[in-house]
C-alpha positions in Angstrom: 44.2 -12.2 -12.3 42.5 -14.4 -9.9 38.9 -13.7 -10.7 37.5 -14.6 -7.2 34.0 -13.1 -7.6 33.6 -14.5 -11.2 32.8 -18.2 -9.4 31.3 -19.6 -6.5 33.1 -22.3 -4.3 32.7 -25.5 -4.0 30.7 -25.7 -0.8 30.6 -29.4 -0.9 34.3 -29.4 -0.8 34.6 -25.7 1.5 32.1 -26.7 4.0 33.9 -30.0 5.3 37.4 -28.5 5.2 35.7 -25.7 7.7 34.0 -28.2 9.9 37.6 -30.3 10.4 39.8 -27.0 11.1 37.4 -25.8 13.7 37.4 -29.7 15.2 41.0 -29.6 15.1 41.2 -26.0 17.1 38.7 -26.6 20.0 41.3 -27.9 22.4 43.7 -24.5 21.2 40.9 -22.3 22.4 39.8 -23.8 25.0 43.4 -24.0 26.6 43.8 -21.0 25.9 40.7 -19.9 27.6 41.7 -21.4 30.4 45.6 -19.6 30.8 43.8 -16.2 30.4 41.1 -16.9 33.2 44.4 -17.6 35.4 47.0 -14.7 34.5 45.6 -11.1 33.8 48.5 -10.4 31.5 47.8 -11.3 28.2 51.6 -11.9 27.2 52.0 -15.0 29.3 49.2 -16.7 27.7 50.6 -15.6 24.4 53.9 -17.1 25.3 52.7 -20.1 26.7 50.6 -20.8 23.4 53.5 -19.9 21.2 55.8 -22.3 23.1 53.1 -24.9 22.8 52.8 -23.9 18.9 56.6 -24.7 18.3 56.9 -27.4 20.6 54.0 -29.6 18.9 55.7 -28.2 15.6 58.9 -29.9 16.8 57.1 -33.2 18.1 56.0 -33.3 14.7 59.3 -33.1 12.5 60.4 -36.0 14.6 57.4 -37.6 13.8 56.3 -38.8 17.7 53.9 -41.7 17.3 51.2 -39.7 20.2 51.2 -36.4 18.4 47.7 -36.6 17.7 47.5 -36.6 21.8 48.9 -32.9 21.9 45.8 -30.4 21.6 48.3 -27.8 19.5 49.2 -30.1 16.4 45.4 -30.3 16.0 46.3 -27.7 12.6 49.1 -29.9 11.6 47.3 -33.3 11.4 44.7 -31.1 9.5 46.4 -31.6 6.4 45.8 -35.4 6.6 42.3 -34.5 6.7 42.4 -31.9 3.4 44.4 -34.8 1.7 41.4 -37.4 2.6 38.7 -35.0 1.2 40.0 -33.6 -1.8 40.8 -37.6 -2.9 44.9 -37.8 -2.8 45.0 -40.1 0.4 42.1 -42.0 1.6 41.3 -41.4 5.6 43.1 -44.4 7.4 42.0 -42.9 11.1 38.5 -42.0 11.3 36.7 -43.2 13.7 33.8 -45.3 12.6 29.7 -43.6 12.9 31.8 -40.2 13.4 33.5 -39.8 10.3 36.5 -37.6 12.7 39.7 -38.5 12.4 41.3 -39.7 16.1 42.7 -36.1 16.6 39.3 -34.7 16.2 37.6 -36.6 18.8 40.3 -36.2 21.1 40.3 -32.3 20.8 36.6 -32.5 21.7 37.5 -34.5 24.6 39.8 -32.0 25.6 37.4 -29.4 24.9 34.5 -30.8 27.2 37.4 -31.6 30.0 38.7 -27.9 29.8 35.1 -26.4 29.7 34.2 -28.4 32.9 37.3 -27.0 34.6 36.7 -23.3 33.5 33.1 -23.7 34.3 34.0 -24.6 37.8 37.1 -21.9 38.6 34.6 -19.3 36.6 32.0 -20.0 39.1 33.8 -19.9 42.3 35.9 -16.8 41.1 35.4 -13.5 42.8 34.6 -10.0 41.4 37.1 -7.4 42.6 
């Protein structure tokens, strides 16, 4: 038995591990955003984000030195991040008066880029 309602969370531990995974998915959405103002068919954006998915999955096994570069292995370097907070490994990357991690600040940098571009193709798109 798991006795889920019988306790409350640790927030102070639950609240940070939130914060990071939604840093580390901004550029994922925002990509994404950006294939499905494009192509009306949702299954090309699907498969582009899936192909994405396995390719940064792959990048990773090999252990490429610029991973943190690819907006789609934001989730995987997340579990450096879970390591740091819950004590096994302290944070070697974080960026200093941030307290993010180099992926992190990089997947906002992607986010504000790709929100530009969208901004500007969603104002000079048309209404059929």
């Amino acid at each position: 038995e798991l006795k889920l309602l019988s306790a409350l969370p640790d927030f102070t531990l639950v609240t940070p591990l939130i914060y990071h995974l939604f840093l580390a998915l901004l550029g994922i959405v925002m990509f994404q955003f950006l294939l499905s103002m494009f192509f009306e068919n949702i299954l090309i954006t699907l498969a582009a984000g899936l192909f994405l998915t396995v390719g940064s999955i792959i990048a990773a096994g090999f252990e490429w030195e610029y991973i943190h570069w690819i907006p789609y292995a934001g989730p995987l370097n997340f579990s450096s991040t879970v390591e740091a907070l819950v004590g096994k490994n302290p944070a070697k990357d974080v960026v200093q008066g941030f307290g993010l991690k180099t992926y992190e600040m990089i997947n906002l940098g992607y986010f504000a880029l790709v929100f530009a571009v969208c901004l500007y193709f969603f104002k000079r798109k048309t209404v059929k």
